[in-house]
C-alpha positions as MATLAB code, in Angstrom:
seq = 'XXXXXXXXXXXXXXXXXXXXXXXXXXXXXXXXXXXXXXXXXXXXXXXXXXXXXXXXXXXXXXXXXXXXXXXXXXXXXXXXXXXXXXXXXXXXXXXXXXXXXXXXXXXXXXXXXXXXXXXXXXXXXXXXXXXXXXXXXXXXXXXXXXXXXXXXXXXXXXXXX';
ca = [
     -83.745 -184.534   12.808;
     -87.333 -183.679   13.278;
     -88.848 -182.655   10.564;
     -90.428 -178.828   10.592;
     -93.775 -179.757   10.373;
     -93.872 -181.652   13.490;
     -94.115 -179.162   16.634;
     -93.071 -181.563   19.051;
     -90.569 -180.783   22.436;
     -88.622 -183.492   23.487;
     -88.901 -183.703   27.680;
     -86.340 -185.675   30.013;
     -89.259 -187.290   32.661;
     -87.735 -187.198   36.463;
     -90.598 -187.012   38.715;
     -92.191 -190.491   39.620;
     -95.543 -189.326   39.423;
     -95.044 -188.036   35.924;
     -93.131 -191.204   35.236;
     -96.059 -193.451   36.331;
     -98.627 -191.835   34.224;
     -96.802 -193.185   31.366;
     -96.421 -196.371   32.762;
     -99.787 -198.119   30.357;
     -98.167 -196.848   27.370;
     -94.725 -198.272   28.194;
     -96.456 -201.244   29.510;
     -98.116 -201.715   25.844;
     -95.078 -200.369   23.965;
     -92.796 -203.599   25.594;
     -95.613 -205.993   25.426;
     -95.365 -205.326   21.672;
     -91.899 -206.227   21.491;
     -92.081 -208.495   23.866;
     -94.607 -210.505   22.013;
     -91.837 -210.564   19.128;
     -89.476 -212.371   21.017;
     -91.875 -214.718   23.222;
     -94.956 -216.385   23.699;
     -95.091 -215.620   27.039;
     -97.514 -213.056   28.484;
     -95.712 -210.103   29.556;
     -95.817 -209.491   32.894;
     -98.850 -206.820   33.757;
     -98.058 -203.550   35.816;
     -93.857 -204.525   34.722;
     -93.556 -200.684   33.819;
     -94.820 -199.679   37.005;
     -92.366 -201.629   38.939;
     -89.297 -200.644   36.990;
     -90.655 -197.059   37.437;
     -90.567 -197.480   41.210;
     -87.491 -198.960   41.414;
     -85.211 -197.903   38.918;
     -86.132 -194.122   37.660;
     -83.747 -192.339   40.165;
     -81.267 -194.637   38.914;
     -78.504 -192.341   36.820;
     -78.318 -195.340   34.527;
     -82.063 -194.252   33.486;
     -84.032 -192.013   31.349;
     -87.448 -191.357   30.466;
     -87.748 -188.806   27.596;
     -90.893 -187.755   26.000;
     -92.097 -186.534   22.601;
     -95.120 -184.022   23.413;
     -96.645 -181.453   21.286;
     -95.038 -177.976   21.532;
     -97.139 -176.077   24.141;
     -99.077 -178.310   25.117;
     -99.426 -179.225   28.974;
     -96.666 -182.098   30.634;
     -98.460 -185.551   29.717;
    -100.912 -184.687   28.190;
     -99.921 -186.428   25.191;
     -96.576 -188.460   24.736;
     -96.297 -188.768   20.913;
     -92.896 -190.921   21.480;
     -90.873 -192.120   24.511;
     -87.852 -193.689   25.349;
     -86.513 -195.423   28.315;
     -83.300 -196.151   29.534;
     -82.414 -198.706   32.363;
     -79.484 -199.883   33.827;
     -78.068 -203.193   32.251;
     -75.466 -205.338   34.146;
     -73.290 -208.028   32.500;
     -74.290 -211.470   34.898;
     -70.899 -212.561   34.425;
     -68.172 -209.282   34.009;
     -70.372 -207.357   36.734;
     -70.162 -204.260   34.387;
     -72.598 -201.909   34.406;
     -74.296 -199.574   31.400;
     -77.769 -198.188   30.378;
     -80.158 -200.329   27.898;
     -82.799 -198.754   25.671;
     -85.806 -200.913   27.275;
     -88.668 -198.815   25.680;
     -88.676 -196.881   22.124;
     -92.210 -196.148   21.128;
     -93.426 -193.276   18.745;
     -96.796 -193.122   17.784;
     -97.272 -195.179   14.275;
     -98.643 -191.972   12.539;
     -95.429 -190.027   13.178;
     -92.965 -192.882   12.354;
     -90.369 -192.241    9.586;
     -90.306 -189.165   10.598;
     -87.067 -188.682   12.796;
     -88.600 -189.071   16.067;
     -86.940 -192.228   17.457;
     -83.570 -190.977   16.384;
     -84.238 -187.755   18.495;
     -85.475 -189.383   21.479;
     -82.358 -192.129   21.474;
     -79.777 -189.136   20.177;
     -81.337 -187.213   23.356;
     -81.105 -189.996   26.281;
     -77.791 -190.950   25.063;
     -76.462 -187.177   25.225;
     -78.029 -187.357   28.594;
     -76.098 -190.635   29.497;
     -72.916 -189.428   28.436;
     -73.021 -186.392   30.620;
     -73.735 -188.561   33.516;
     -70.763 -190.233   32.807;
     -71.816 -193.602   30.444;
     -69.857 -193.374   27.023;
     -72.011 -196.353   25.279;
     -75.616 -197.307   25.392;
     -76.875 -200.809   24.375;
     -80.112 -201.783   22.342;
     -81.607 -205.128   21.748;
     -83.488 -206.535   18.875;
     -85.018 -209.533   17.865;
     -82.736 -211.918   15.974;
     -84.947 -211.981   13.039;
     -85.929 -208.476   13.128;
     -83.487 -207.023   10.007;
     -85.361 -204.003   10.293;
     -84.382 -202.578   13.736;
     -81.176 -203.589   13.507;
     -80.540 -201.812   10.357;
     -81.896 -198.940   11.510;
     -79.625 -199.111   15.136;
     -76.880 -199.562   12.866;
     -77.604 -196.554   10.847;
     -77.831 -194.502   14.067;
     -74.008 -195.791   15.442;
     -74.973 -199.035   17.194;
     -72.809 -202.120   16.405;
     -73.560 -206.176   17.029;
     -71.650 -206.592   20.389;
     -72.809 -210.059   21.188;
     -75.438 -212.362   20.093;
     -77.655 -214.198   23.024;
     -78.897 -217.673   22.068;
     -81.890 -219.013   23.464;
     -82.723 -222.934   23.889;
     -86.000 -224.001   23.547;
];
């Protein structure tokens, strides 16, 4: 839960052109964690093109944390994005956080939570019951805390360098 110092409004992003004006700060939010997990550049503009083609999608979400009041975009103090996720092998189909950022001086403070508890809520009414997360296999931290908020180790993906 937000705590009641913080006047922020959580906002469910459905226009494109909204979308895309987020698109640096999602681009520099994955390319964060990204850089965790490889040493491979990640791929400039790769926001923008999963904007384009995947925001209508009912398997994604775009919510934003923006001051109470305050103009649409005008400052995203926390986002999270949804995309759709399908197994390679079983075909099946469900929605992936891809982007969790909140701004470092409101971390700890409940604002992830809020934003995943909100996309998933939105998920669920579009008919999804579970939504996956992924975390670097060394990176105790996240999982803990995506434990903590009712995600469980489905599979592990090994890598072969």
């Amino acid at each position: 839960m937000l705590t009641p110092d913080m006047k922020l409004a959580l906002r469910t992003v459905t226009r494109l052109d909204e979308a895309l004006a987020l698109a640096p700060l999602l681009d520099a939010s994955a390319a964060e964690f990204h850089a965790q997990c490889s040493d491979d550049p990640y791929p400039e503009g790769a926001s923008e093109r999963f904007l384009r083609a995947h925001l209508a999608h009912p398997a994604s979400v775009l919510i934003v944390a923006e001051e109470q009041g305050a103009p649409p975009a005008s400052r995203a103090w926390g986002v999270c994005v949804t995309g759709p996720f399908t197994d390679p092998l079983l075909g099946t189909l469900q929605p992936m956080v891809l982007v969790l950022h909140v701004d470092p001086t409101l971390r700890h403070r409940g604002v992830a939570r809020e934003l995943v508890d909100q996309a998933d809520s939105l998920l669920r009414s579009r008919g999804y019951p579970t939504l996956a997360a992924r975390a670097g296999h060394n990176d105790d931290a996240l999982i803990s805390m995506g434990e903590r908020w009712g995600f469980v180790r489905s599979w592990e993906l090994m890598v072969r360098e």
